[in-house]
N, C-alpha and C positions, 0 to 999 in steps of 0.2 A: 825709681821714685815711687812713691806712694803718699797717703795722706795718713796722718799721723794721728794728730785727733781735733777736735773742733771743741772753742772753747764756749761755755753758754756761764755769763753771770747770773747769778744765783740771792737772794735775799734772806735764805736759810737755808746754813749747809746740810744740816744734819735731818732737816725735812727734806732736803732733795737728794741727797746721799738714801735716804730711806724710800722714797721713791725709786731711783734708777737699781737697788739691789732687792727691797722685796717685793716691790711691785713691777716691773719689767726681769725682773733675775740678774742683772749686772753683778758683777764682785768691784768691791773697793778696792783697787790696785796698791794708791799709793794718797798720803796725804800730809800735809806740809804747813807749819804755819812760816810766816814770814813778817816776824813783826815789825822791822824796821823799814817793812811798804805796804804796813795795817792790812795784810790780806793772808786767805787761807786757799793753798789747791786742791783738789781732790780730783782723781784720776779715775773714772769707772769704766769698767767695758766687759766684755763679752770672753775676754782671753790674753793671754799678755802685751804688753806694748809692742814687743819686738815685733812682732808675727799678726796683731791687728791692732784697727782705728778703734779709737776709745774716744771718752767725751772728760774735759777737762770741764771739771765745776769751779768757779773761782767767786770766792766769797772777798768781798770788799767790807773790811770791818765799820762798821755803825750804818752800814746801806740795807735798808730794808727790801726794795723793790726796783724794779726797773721799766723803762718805757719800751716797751719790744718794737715799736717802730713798725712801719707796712710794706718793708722790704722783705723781714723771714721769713720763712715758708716753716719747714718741718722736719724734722727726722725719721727717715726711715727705718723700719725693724723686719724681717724676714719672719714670718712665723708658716708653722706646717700649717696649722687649723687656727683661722683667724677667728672663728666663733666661740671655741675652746680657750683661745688665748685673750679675749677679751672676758672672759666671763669668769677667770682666774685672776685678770688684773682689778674686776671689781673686785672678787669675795678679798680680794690683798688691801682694797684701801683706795684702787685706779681711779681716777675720774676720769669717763668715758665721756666722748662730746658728739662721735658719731659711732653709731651702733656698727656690728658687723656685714657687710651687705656686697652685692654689686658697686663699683666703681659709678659714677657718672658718666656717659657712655661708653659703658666697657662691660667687662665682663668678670675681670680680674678683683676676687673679693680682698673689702680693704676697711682699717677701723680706724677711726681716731682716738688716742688720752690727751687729754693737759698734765703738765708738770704741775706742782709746788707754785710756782714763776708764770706758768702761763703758755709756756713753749707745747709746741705741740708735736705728737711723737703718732708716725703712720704706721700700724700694722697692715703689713703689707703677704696676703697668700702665697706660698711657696707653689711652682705649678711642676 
C-alpha cells in the first residue's frame, strides 16, 4: 500500500497549476474536465503516478475560495539547500511567509510558502 495523492480544493486552477509547476517545479501530469459534476482535476507532482504521491487540485466550477478550517497543517517538500530553494521560489513569483532558518527548537533548517488558496507548503532541509 501506499498513498496516492492528496486532494487540495483550489479557487483558480490555472493560478495554482502555475504555482505547483513554476514555482515549486511540479509537472502537470494529467487534467480533466468533468462537466456533468461542474468540476475540473488537475494532477501534479514530482514524477509519475505509478511510482509517486502527487497532489490532486480539484477546481469546483463557479467556487472562488474556500475556508481551510484549523485542522490542516501543511505539505511537505524535501529540498537539498532550503536557502537556495526559497530564494528561487521568490525570483518564480513564491509567496514566502517564513524565511529559511532553524526549526523552532531544532536544528533542522525549514521554510514556509502559501499557495494561490492559502495552503501552506514546508520546505524541509535534506540532511
Amino acid at each position: 500500500m501506499r498513498i496516492l495523492h492528496t486532494m487540495l480544493r483550489v479557487g483558480n486552477l490555472e493560478k495554482s497549476i502555475a504555482f505547483y509547476t513554476d514555482v515549486l517545479g511540479m509537472q502537470e501530469l494529467r487534467h480533466q474536465d468533468y462537466p456533468e459534476g461542474e468540476f475540473t482535476l488537475a494532477f501534479v507532482g514530482y514524477g509519475d503516478e505509478a511510482n509517486n504521491t502527487v497532489l490532486e487540485l480539484t477546481h469546483n466550477w463557479g467556487v472562488e475560495s474556500y475556508d481551510l478550517g484549523n485542522a490542516y497543517g501543511h505539505i511537505a517538500i524535501g529540498v537539498d539547500d532550503v536557502y537556495e530553494a526559497c530564494e528561487k521560489m521568490k525570483q518564480s513569483g513564491g509567496k514566502v511567509i517564513r524565511d529559511a532558518g532553524p526549526m523552532n527548537a531544532g536544528s533542522t533548517i525549514i521554510a514556509f510558502l502559501e499557495d494561490p488558496d492559502g495552503y501552506q507548503i514546508e520546505l524541509i532541509g535534506r540532511e
